[in-house]
C-alpha positions in Angstrom: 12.6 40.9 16.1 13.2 37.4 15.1 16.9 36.7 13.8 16.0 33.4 12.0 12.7 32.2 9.9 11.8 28.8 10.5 9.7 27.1 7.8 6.1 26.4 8.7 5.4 24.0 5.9 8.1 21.5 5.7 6.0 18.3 5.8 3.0 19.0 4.2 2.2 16.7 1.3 2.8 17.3 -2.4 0.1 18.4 -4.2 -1.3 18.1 -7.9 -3.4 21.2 -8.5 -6.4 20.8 -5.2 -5.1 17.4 -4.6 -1.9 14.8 -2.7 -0.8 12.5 -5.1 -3.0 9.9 -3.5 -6.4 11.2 -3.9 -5.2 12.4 -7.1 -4.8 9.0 -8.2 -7.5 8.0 -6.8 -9.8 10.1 -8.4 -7.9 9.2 -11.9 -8.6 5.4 -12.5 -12.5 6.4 -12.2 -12.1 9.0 -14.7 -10.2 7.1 -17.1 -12.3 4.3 -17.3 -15.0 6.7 -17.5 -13.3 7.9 -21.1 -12.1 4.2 -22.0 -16.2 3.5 -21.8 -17.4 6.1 -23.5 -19.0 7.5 -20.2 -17.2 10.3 -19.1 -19.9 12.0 -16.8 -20.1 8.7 -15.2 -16.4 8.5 -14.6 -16.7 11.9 -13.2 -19.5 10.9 -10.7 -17.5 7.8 -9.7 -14.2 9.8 -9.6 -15.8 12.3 -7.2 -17.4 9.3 -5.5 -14.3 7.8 -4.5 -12.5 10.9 -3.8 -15.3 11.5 -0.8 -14.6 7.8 0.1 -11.4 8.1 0.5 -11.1 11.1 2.3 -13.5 9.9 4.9 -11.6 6.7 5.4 -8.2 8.6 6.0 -9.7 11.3 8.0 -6.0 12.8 8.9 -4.6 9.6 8.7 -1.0 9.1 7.3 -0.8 7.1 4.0 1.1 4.4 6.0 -2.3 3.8 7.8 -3.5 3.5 4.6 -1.0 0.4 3.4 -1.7 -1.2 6.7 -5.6 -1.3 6.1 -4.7 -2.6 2.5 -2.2 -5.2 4.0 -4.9 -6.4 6.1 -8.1 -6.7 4.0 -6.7 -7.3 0.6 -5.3 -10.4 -1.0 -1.4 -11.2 -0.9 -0.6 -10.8 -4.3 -1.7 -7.5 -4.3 1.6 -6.1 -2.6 3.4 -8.8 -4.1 6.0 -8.7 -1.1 8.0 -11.6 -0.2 9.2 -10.4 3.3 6.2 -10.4 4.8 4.3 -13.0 5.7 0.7 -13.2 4.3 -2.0 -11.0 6.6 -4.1 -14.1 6.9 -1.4 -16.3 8.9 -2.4 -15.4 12.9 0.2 -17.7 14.5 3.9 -18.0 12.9 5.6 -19.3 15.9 5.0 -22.9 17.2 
């Protein structure tokens, strides 16, 4: 018999009800415009829309892959950070 219990679920993500934060928040700017337009079965649709969509493009990925595929495709001033240098700059030495 085992003297000590080790925890089985010490890195799992936080969840809100079914979802991580991520998808949670995901799935809420949908929805909310959805009810700001008067179209909430829409939002709905589009909220469970971009739920699928996002969890097909993590696919078990961490949520720093995540920021990384951001970084890369979007715009600078979406992050909005001054240490690093903008994604579209290739060479910075020479």
């Amino acid at each position: 018999m085992d003297r000590y219990d080790i925890p089985k679920h010490l890195d799992d993500p936080d969840y809100f009800g079914f979802w991580t934060i991520d998808e949670f928040v995901i799935m809420l700017i949908p929805f909310i415009w959805g009810i700001i337009a008067s179209h909430v079965m829409i939002g709905v649709g589009l909220a469970f829309g971009a739920w699928q969509g996002y969890r097909k493009i993590r696919a078990g990925r961490s949520m720093s892959w995540i920021l990384h595929l951001f970084y890369w495709h979007l715009p600078g001033q979406v992050f909005g950070l001054r240490v690093l240098p903008p994604s579209h700059l290739r060479t910075l030495a020479g």
